[in-house]
N, C-alpha and C positions, 0 to 999 in steps of 0.2 A: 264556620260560615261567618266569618270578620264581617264589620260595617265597615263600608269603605267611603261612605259621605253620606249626610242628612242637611238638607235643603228645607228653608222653612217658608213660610208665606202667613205672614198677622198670626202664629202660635204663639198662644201666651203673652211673653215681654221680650220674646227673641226677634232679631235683629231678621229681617228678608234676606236673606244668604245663604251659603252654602259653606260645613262645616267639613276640612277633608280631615277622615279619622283612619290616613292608614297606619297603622300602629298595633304591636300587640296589645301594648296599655296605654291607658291614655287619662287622664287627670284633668278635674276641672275645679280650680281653686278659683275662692272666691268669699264675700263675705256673704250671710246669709238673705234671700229675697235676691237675688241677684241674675240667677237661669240657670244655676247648677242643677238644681233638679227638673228642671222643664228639660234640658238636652237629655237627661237618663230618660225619663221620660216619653219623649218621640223616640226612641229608641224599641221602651215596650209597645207602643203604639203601632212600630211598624210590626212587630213580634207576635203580636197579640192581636191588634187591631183593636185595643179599648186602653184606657187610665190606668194606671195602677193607684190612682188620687182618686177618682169624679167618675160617679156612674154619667153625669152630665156633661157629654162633649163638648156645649156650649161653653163652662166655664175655661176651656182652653183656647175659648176665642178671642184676639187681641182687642180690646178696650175701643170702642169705634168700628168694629168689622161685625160682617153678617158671616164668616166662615172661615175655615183655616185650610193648609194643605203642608204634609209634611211628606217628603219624598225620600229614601232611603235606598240608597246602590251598596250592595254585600256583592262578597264571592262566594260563591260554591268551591268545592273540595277538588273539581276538576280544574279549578282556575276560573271557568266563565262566570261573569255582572252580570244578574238580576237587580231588580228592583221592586218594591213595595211604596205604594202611593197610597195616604187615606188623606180621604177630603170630607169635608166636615162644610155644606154649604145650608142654611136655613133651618138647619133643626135634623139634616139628613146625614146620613154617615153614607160613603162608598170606598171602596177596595179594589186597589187594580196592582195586580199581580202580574209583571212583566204585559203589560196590555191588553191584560185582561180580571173583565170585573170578577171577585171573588162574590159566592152566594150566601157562604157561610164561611163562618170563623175559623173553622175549625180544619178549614182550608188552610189556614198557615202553618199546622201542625210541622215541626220539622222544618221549617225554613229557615228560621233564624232563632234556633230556641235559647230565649234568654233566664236566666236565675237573677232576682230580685232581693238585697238584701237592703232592708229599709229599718229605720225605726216601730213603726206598726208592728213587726214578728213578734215582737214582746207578747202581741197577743196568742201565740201559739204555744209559749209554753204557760201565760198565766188567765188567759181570755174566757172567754165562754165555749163550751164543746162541739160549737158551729165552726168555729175559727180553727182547730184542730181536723176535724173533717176537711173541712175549706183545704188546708194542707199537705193532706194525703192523696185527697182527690185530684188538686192540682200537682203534683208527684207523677199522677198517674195520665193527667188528662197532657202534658208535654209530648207525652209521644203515642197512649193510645188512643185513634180515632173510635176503637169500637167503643170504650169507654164511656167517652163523653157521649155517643148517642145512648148507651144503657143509662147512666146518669139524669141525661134527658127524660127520655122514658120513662125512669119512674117518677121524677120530678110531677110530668103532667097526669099520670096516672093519681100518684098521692094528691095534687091540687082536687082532682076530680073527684075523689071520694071523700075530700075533705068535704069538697062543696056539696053533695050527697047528703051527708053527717050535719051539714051545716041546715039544711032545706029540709031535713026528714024525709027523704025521698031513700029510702033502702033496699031500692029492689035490683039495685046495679052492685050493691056492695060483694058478691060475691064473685062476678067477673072481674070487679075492678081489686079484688083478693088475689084471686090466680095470677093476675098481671102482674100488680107486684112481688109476689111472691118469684115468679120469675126473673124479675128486673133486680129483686132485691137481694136475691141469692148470688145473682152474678156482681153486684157491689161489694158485696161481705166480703167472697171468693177472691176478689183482687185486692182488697184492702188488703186481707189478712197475710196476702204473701208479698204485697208491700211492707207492709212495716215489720215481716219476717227479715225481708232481704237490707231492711236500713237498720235494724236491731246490730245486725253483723257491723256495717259504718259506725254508728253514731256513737255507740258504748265508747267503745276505743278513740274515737276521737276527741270527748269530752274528760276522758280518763287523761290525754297526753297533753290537756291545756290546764286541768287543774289540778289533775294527781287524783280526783275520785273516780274509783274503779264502781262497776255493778249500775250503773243506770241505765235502765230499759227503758221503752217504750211499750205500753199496752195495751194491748185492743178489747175491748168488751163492747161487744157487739147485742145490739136490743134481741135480735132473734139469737137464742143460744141451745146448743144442743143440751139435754136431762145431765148427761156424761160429763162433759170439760168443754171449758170455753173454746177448746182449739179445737173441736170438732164441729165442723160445718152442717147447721141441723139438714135434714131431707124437706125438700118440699113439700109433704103432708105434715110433716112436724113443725113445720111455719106456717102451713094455713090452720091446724089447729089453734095456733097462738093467737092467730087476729081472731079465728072466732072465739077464743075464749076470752079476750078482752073488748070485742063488739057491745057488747051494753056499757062497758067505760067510755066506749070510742061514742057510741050517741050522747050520753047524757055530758061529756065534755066539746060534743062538736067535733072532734079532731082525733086524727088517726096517732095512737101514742104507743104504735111500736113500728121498728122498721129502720134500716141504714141511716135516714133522718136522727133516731135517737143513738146511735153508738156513739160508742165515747173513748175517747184516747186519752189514756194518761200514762206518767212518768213516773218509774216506780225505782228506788234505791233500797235493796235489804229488804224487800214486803212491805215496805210503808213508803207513801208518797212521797214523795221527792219533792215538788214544785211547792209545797203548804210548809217544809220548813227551810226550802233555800233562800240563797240571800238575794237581793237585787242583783251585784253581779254574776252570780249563777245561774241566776235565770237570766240575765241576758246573753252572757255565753251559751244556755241551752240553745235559746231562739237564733243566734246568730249560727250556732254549728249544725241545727235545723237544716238552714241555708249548705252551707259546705256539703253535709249529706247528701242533699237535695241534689248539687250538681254531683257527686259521685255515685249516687244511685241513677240519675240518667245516662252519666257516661257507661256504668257498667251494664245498663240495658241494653243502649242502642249502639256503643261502641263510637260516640260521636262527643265531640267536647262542646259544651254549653259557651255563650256568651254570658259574664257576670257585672252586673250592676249592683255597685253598694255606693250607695246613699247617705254618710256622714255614718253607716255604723261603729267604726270605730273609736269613734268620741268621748264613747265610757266606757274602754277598754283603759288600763294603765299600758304606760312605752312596752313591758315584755309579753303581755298576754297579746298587743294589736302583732307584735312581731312574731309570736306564735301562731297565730289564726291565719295572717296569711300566706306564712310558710305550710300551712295546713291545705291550702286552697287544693285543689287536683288541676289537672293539666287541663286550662280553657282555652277556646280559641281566641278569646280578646278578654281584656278587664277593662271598664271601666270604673271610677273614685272616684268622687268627693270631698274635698277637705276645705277647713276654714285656712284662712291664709298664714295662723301662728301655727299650721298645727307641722309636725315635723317629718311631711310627706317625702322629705329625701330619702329618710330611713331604708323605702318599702319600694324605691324607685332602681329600675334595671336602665340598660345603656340607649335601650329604645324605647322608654317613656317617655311618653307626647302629652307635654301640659298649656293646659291649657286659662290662661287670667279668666275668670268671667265678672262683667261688671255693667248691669244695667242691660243686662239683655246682650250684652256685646262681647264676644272673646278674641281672645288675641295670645297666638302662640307663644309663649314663653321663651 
């Protein structure tokens, strides 16, 4: 589902116009502060309907403006334009999806699904165990709608019995057990066969950019069955578990078992991986994260992702950047970022569409 033009109005430091991006790749060079990354950017906005920067819409409002509008025309697979419009006026976000307002996000599922390769990822393979969840889940939340509402769900169920635990008020704790215990079994359950199905991907790809063989991915999940980690406990065997850690859960305020607490790590030969790799190993991790990321949803949904990378190749050396993105899998469009020294002809096909960016302003190359 290509972008075929993105239209702006006071976004950010971009110019009021309209960008035609019909191309399978398309390049936007430029020095840094300039709108290379605001055009990727409205990109995920129209994809997402949020920042990949700013939980704060505001701050993508142009300097003097009370609101912005960014409008986006893609193809569909059949050939027909659609369009996605978000407008940002006073403090309000809206969504109009071919002329009509979307209610929830989660409505974009599948319309334009984009993969995100930024300098941030670093935090997936060295961050805190939020940031690794964050990346599974968003793995998962790309193309399942049921997901993101079981997500939901236990989300507000866990807020609720935190706020229980918080109040001393414990006479819902048992309802709000079963609930989770429900919502949280069906989190583990998909996690566990996500990062079954990207274990197959990501080994072998990180193996054929640096020569190390055996890096896994692994899941150890807060509720665990007596047996082996890779057995899915039973639903009495997890409500056992919160109540036997219920007098921790009061006297800490907070619920301290549950999908919240699992943990993903990188393991080489039975010992960690990420605690003695090097800077660039772990950015390779985090960057072929990404590549996974679009290979494991093509091989879901049978559909190619849109790829946005964001200046990642910058602390790559010339053979590993030329590795990585002969690595890439078959996407409906690419777009890039590059500084203006950097040596983007390399990595460039006969229909790459670049693009100067300078002060908000671009101009076709």
């Amino acid at each position: 589902m290509p972008v075929l033009s993105v239209s702006f109005v006071n976004y950010r430091n971009l110019q009021n116009s309209t960008i035609n991006l019909l191309s399978k790749e398309i390049y936007f060079v430029g020095e840094n502060g300039q709108g290379k990354t605001n055009l990727l950017e409205s990109i995920y906005y129209s994809a997402y309907g949020n920042s990949f920067r700013t939980r704060a819409d505001a701050e993508a409002v142009k300097e003097g403006f009370s609101g912005f509008s960014i409008k986006t025309m893609y193809r569909l697979e059949n050939g027909t334009t659609e369009n996605i419009s978000v407008f940002f006026e006073n403090g309000k976000k809206k969504i109009d999806k071919n002329g009509k307002w979307i209610k929830d996000r989660k409505e974009l599922i599948n319309t334009m699904p984009c993969v995100l390769f930024c300098h941030d990822d670093l935090e997936f393979a060295i961050g805190e165990p939020e940031r690794r969840r964050f990346f599974i889940d968003q793995c998962l939340s790309m193309y399942d709608m049921l997901y993101i509402d079981t997500n939901r769900n236990y989300r507000k169920v866990l807020k609720s019995r935190n706020l229980s635990l918080k109040e001393k008020n414990y006479e819902m704790l048992e309802i709000f057990d079963a609930q989770l215990v429900q919502h949280g079994l069906e989190i583990e359950k998909k996690r566990r066969d996500a990062i079954f199905q990207f274990n197959q991907i990501f080994g072998k790809l990180y193996e054929k950019i640096t020569g190390i063989e055996g890096v896994v991915i692994k899941y150890e999940p807060s509720w665990k069955s007596e047996d082996s980690l890779n057995i899915i406990p039973s639903a009495q065997k997890v409500f056992e578990i919160l109540q036997s850690k219920r007098e921790v859960d009061k006297t800490v305020m907070t619920t301290m078992s549950g999908p919240h607490r699992d943990r993903i790590r990188f393991f080489r030969n039975g010992s960690e991986f990420t605690a003695t790799a090097s800077t660039g190993q772990r950015r390779l991790l985090a960057i072929l994260l990404r590549v996974g990321q679009s290979i494991f949803y093509s091989n879901v949904t049978g559909k190619k992702p849109v790829l946005l990378m964001d200046d990642v190749l910058l602390e790559l050396d010339p053979d590993k950047r030329q590795l990585v993105t002969q690595l890439l899998p078959d996407y409906d469009q690419l777009f890039c970022t590059f500084l203006p020294g950097e040596p983007y002809e390399r990595y460039m096909k006969k229909e790459t569409k670049v693009f100067e960016v300078d002060k908000g302003v671009w101009n076709e190359r």
